[in-house]
C-alpha positions as CSV (number, residue, x, y, z in Angstrom):
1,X,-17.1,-15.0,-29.7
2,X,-17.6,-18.6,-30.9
3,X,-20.7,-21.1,-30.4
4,X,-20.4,-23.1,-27.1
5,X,-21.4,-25.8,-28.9
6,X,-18.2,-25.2,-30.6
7,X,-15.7,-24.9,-27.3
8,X,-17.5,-27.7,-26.4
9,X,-16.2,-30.2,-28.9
10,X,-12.9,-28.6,-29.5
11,X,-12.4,-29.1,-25.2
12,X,-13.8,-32.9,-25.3
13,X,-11.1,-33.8,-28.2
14,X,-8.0,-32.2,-26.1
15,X,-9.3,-34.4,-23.1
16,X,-9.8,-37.7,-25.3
17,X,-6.3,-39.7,-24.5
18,X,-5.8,-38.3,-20.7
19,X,-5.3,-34.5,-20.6
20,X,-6.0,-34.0,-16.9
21,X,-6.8,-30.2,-17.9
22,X,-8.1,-28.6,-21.4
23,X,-8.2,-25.1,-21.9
24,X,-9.4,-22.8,-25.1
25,X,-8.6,-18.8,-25.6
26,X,-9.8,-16.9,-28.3
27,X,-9.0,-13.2,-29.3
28,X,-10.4,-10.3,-31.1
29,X,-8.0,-7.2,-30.4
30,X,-7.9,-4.2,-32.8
31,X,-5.2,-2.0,-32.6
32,X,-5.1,2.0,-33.7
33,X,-1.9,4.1,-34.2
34,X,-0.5,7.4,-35.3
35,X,2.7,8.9,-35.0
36,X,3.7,12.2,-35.8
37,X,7.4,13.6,-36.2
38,X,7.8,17.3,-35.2
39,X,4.5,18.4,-35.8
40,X,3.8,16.0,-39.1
41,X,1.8,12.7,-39.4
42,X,4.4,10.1,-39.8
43,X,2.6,6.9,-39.6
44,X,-1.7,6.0,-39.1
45,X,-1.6,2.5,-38.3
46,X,-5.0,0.2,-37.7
47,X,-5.3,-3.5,-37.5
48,X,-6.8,-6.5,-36.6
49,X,-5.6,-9.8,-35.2
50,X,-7.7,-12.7,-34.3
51,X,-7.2,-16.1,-33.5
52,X,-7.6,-19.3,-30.8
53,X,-4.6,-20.9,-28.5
54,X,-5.3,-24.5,-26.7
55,X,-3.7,-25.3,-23.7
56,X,-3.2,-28.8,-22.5
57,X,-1.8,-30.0,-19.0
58,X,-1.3,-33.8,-18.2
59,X,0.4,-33.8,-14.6
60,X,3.0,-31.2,-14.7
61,X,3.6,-31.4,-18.6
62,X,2.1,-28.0,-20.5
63,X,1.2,-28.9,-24.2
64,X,0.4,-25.6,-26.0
65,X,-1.1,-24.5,-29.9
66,X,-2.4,-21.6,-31.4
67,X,-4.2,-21.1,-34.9
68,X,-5.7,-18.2,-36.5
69,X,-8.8,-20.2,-37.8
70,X,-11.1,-20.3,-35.1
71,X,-13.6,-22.3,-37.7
72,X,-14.9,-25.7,-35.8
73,X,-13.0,-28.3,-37.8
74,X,-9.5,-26.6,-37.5
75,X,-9.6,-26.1,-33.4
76,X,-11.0,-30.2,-33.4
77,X,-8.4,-31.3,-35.4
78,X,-5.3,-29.1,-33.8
79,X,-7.0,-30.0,-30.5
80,X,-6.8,-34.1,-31.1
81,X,-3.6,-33.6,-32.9
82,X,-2.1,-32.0,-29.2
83,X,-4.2,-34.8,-27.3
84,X,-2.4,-37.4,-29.7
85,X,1.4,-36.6,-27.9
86,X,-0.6,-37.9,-24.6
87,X,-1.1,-41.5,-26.2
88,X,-3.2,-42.6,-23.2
89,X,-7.2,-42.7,-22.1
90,X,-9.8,-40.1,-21.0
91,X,-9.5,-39.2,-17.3
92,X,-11.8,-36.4,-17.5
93,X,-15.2,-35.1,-18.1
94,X,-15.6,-31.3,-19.1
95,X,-17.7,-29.1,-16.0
96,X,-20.7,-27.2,-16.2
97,X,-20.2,-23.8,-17.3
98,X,-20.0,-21.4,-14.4
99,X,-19.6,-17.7,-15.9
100,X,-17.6,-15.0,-14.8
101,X,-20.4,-12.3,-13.6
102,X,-18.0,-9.5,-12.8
103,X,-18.6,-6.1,-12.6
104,X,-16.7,-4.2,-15.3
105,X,-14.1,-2.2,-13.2
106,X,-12.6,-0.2,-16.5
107,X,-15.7,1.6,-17.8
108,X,-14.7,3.6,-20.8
109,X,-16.8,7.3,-21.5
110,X,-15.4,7.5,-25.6
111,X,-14.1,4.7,-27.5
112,X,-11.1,5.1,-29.3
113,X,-12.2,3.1,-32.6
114,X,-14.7,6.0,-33.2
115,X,-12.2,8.7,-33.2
116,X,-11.3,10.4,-36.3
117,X,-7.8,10.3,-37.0
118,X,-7.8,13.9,-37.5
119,X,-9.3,14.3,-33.5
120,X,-6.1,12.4,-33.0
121,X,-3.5,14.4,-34.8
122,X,-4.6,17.2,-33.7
123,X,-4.2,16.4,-29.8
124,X,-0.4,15.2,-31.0
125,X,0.0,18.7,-33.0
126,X,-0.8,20.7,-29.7
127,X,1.1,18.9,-28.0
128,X,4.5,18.6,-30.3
129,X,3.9,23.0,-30.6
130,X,3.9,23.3,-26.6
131,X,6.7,21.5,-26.8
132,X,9.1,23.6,-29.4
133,X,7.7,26.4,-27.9
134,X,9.0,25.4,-24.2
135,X,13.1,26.1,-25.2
136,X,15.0,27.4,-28.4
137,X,16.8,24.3,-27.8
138,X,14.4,21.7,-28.5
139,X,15.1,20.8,-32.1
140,X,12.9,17.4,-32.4
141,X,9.9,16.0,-31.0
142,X,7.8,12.9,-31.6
143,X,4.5,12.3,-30.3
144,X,1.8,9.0,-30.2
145,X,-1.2,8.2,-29.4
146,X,-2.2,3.9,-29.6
147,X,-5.1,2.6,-28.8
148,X,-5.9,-1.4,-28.1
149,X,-9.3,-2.7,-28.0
150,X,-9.6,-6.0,-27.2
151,X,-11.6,-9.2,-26.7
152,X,-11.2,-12.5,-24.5
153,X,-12.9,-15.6,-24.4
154,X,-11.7,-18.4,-22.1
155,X,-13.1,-21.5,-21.5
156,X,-11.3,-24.5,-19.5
157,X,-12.5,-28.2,-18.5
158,X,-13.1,-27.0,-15.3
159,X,-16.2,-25.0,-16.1
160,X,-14.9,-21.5,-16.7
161,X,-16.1,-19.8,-19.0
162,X,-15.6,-15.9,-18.9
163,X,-15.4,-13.2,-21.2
164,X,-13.6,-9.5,-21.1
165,X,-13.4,-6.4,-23.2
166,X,-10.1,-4.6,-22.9
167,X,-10.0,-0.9,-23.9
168,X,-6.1,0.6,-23.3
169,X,-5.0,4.5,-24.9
170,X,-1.3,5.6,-24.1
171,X,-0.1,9.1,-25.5
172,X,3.9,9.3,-25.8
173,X,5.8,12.0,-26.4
174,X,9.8,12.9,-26.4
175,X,11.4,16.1,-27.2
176,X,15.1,16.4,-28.2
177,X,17.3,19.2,-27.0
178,X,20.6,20.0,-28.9
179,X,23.6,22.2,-28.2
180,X,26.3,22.2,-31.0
181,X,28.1,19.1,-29.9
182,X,25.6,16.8,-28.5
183,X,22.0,16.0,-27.6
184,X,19.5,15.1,-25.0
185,X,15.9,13.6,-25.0
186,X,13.0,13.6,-22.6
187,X,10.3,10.9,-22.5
188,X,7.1,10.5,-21.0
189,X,3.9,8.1,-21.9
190,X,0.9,8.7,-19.5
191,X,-1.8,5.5,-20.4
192,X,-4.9,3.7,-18.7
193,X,-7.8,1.3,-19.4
194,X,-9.5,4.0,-20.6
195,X,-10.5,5.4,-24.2
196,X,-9.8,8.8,-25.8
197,X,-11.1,10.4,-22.5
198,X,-7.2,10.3,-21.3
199,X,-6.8,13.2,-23.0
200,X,-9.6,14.5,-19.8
201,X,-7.7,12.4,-17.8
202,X,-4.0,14.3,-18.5
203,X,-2.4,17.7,-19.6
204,X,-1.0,16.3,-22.9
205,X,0.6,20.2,-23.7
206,X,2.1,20.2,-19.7
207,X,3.0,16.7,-20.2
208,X,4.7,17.5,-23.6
209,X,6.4,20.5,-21.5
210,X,7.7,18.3,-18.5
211,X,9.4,15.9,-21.6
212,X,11.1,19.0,-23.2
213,X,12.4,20.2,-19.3
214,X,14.2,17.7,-18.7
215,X,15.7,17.1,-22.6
216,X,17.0,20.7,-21.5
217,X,18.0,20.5,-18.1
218,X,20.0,17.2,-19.4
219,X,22.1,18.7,-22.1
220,X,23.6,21.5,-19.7
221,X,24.5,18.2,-16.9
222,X,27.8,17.5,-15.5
223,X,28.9,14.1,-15.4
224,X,27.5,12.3,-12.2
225,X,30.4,11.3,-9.8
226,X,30.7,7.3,-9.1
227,X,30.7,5.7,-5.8
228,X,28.4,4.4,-3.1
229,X,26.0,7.1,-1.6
230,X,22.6,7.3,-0.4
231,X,20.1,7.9,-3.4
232,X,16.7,9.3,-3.3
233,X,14.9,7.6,-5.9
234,X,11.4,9.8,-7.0
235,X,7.9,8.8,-7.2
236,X,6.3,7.2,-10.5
237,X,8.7,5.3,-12.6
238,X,10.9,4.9,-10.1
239,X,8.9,2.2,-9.1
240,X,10.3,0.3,-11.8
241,X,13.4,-0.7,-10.1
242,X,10.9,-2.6,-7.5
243,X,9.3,-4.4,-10.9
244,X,12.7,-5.4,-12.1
245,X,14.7,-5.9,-9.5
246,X,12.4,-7.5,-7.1
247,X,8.6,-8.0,-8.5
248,X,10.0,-10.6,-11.7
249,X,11.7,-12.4,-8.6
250,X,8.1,-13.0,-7.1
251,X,6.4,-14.5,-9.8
252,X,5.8,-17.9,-10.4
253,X,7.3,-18.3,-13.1
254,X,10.4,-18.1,-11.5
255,X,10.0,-19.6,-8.3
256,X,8.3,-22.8,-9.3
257,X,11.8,-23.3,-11.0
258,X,13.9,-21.7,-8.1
259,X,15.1,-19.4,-10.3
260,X,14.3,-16.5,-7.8
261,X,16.7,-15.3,-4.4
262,X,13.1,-14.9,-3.1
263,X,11.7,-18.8,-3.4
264,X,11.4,-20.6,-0.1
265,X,10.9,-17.1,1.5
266,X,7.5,-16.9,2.4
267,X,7.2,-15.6,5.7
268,X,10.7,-14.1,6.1
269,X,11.5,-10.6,6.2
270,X,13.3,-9.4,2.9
271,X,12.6,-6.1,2.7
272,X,13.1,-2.8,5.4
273,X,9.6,-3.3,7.2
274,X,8.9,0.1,5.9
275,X,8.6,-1.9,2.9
276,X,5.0,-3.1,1.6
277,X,4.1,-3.7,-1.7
278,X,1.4,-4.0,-3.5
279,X,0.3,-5.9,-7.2
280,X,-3.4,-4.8,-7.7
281,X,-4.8,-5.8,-11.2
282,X,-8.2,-4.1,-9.8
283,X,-7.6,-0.4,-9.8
284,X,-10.2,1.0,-11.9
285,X,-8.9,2.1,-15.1
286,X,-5.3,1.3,-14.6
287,X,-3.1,0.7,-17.2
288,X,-2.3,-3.2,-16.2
289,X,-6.4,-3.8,-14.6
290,X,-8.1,-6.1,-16.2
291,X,-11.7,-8.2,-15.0
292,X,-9.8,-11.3,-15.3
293,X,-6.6,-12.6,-15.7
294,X,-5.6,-14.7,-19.1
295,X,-7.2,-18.1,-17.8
296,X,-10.2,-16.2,-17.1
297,X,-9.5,-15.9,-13.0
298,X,-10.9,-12.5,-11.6
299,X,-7.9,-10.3,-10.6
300,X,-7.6,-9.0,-7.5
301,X,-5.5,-6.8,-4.8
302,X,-2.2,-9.0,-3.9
303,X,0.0,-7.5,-1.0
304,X,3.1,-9.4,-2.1
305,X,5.0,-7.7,1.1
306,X,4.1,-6.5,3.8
307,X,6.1,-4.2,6.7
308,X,9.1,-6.1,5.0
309,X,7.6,-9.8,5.2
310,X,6.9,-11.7,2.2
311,X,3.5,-12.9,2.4
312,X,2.9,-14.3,-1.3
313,X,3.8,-14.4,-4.8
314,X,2.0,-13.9,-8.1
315,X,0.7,-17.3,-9.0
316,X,-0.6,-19.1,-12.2
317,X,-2.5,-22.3,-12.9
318,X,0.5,-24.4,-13.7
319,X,2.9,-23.1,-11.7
320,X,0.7,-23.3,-9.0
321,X,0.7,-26.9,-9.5
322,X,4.0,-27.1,-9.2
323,X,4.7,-25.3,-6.1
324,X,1.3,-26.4,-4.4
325,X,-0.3,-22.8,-4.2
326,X,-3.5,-21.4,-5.4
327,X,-3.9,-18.4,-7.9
328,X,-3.7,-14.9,-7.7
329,X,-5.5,-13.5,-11.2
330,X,-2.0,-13.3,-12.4
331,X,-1.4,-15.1,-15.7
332,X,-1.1,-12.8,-18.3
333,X,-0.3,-13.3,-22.1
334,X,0.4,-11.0,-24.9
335,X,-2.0,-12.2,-27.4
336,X,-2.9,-15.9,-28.4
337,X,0.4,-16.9,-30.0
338,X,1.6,-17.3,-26.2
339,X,0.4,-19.6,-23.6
340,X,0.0,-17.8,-19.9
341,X,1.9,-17.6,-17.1
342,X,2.6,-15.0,-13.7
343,X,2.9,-11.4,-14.7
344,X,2.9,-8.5,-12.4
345,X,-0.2,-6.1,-13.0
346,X,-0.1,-2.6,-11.2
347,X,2.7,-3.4,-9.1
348,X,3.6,-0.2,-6.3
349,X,4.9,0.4,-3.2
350,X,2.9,1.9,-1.0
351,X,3.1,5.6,0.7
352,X,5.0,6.1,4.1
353,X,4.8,8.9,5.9
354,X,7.8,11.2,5.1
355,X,7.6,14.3,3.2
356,X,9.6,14.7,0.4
357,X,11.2,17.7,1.4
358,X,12.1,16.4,4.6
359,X,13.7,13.0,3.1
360,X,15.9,15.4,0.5
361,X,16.7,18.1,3.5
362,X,18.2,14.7,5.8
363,X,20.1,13.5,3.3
364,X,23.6,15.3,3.6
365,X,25.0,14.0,0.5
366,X,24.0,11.8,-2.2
367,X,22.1,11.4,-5.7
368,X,18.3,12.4,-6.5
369,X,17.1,10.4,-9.3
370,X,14.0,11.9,-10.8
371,X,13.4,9.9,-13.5
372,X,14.7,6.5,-14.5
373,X,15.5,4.5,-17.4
374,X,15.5,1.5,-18.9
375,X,18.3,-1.4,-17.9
376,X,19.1,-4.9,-17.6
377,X,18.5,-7.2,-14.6
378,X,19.2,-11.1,-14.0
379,X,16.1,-12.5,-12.4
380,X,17.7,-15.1,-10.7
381,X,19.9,-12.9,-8.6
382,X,18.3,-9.8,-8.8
383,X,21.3,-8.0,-9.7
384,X,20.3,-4.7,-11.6
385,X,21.9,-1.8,-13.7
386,X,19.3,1.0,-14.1
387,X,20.0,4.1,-16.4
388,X,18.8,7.7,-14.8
389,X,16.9,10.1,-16.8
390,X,17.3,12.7,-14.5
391,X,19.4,13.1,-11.4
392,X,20.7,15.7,-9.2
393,X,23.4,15.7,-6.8
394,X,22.0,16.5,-3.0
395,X,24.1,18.7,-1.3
396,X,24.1,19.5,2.6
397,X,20.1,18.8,2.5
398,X,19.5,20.4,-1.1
399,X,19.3,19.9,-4.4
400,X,21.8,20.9,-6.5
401,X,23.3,20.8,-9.9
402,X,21.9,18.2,-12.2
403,X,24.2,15.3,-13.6
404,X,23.9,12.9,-16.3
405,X,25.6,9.1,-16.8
406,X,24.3,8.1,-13.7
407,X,23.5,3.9,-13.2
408,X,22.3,2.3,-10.3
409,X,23.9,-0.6,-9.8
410,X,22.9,-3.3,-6.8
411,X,20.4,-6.4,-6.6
412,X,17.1,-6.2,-5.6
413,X,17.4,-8.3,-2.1
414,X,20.1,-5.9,-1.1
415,X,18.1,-2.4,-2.2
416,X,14.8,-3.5,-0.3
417,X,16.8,-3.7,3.5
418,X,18.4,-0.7,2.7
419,X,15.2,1.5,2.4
420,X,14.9,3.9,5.1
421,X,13.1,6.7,4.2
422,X,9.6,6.5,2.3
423,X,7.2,9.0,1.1
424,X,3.9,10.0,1.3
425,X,3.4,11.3,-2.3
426,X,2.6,7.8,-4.0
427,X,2.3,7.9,-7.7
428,X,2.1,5.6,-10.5
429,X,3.3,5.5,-14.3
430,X,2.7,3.4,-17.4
431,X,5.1,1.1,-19.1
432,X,5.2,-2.4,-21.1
433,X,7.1,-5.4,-19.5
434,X,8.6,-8.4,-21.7
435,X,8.6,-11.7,-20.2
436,X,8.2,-15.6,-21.3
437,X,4.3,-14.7,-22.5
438,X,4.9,-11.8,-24.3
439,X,4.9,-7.7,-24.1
440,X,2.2,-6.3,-21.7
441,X,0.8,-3.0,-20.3
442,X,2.1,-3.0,-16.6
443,X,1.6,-0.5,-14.4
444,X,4.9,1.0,-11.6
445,X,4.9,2.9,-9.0
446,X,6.1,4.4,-5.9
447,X,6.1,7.3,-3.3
448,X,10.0,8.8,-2.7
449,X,12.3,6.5,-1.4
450,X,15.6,6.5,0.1
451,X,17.8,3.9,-0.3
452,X,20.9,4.5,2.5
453,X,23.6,3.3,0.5
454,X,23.8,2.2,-3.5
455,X,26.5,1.7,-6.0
456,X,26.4,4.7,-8.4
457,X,27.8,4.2,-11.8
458,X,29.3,7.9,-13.4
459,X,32.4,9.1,-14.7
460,X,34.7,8.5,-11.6
């Protein structure tokens, strides 16, 4: 992506007055989009962004820079005008280059880019029909389809310098249901590293079905009773809850500041010791993998907890400076315009051994949430309020009559001892996480869990 003659000079001018670490990242990422409202193209979006952020640390001190020239004499000159707010004397020499050799674990059968639009439209008409067709009710629908193609080069004064080609698609669709006085939606947005072959990969007319059964199953819902009860909580995005509540809480960008309930916890048990979970930036194709992190680290399989003790958190270069650990492939950025730090990848809780049926049939009374929602959650106490999609009341070992309203209410600490049923039907869904770096693709999951008592937010 640029000379290395080029990196070269633009890494020796951030170290000239004492920079004790330089580091350059450049980008290429082309983005694809087209949206279509009930069965009509709404919006065909493409384009291109491309530019170069510098990174500078001098002890525990992060000076940080981006430009959108990536020509020699602008990254010199932004690179000696950072190293000037260190007013001091070289310390460092830059390394030998030591490249990344990875194999590519994201191998992509069609790229995106080359589709026609029209290929496109067409997989978002087929779907948007199946799902009018699936109920009388359904009165709206809106499908997508994005596609991200993009390119890394990072290059520190350490000696790394590695390169990565990111290839994401994510189709999206939501169908509205509507009864005289009101209306419901269902959502879904099955992604991966992968290129138009997702649409090999999933049922995009079932999927589009599933979104308008539960806009439809919704708008005929009771409101969901409040109290404390047991809740099943279903495979997929239920998983985010864990991300929320508990995997932001785990990341070093919070602990280093000890900003999380979980800093200083390393070895104690925090969670039910049916409890292990899992980050794993290497599953081939998933939605958050990735050959290297964002400072051009390899990622790799992190078991953040396991049998309920916390064995590690997700760790970047700085942070681990701070808190005297090494790094896990974890920092991730949005694009160049944001410097690095710890981000969760594919972040799931691994299968049990309980069948589904039997954890719904032993639970007397309580709430089965099928699908959840967005919230709000306060990293440094883990305290959570979580929307359900979809949710049931369980009656005598059954489910029963679906309810709508329902919040889960609790922090994250709490919820992982009170676990004490999981699953065996691990499964994993696709959504994008906001933090201090920027929006990312980040990948939940889970197998059915119960959690024995939670606070259930309804109508009384």
């Amino acid at each position: 992506m640029l000379k290395r003659s080029v990196v070269e000079h633009t890494l020796e001018a951030a170290l000239e007055t004492g920079a004790d670490f330089a580091e350059l990242y450049v980008e290429r990422t082309k983005r694809n989009q087209i949206g279509m409202a009930n069965g009509i193209v709404e919006t065909a979006l493409g384009g291109m962004d491309y530019g170069a952020g510098i990174r500078l640390f001098c002890g525990s001190r992060v000076i940080y820079a981006f430009c959108n020239d990536t020509s020699e004499p602008t990254l010199v000159r932004l690179a000696r005008d950072m190293a000037a707010t260190v007013k001091g004397s070289r310390l460092q020499m830059l390394s030998r280059w030591q490249e990344n050799g990875r194999q590519n674990i994201n191998p992509i059968a069609i790229l995106p880019d080359g589709v026609a639009k029209n290929r496109k439209a067409e997989r978002l008409a087929a779907a948007s029909a199946a799902a009018t067709a699936y109920d009388r009710r359904i009165t709206q629908t809106r499908a997508g389809f994005l596609d991200v193609t993009q390119e890394v080069l990072v290059a520190n004064s350490e000696g790394v310098w590695a390169e990565d080609k990111r290839v994401r698609s994510r189709f999206s669709i939501e169908a509205i249901a509507s009864s005289a006085n009101e209306k419901q939606s269902g959502h879904l947005g099955p992604g991966g590293s992968v290129g138009f072959e997702l649409f090999d990969w999933i049922d995009a007319e079932e999927t589009a079905r599933e979104a308008a059964r539960i806009a439809v199953t919704m708008l005929g819902a009771g409101a969901c009773p409040a109290g404390k009860m047991p809740v099943v909580i279903d495979n997929g995005f239920g998983g985010v809850i864990f991300h929320e509540a508990c995997g932001h809480g785990l990341e070093a960008t919070a602990v280093a500041r000890n900003a999380s309930v979980f800093a200083g916890k390393l070895g104690a048990q925090i969670a039910s010791p049916l409890v292990t979970a899992i980050d794993d930036g290497t599953i081939p194709n998933g939605w958050g993998s990735a050959n290297m992190d964002d400072e051009g680290t390899p990622t790799r399989r992190n078991v953040l907890i396991e049998n309920g003790i916390l064995k590690t958190y997700l760790v970047d270069r700085m942070n681990g400076r701070k808190m005297g650990a090494a790094v896990t492939g974890s920092a991730r950025r949005q694009n160049y315009r944001f410097a690095p730090t710890s981000r969760m990848t594919n972040t799931f809780l691994a299968p049990g051994t309980s069948l589904p049926k039997d954890i719904i049939a032993d639970t007397p009374y309580g709430l089965y949430a099928k699908q959840m929602g967005g919230g709000s959650v306060d990293p440094a106490t883990g305290s959570f309020n979580f929307a359900v999609l979809e949710a049931y009341l369980i009656r005598d070992g059954k489910i029963c009559e679906p309810v709508r309203g329902a919040t889960l209410i609790g922090k994250g600490a709490e919820v992982l001892m009170q676990i004490d049923r999981v699953g065996n039907n691990l499964k994993r869904a696709q959504g994008m996480c906001g933090s201090i770096s920027g929006s990312i693709p980040t990948d939940v999951g889970q197998p059915m869990i119960r959690v024995k008592e939670m606070t259930v937010g309804g109508r009384g």
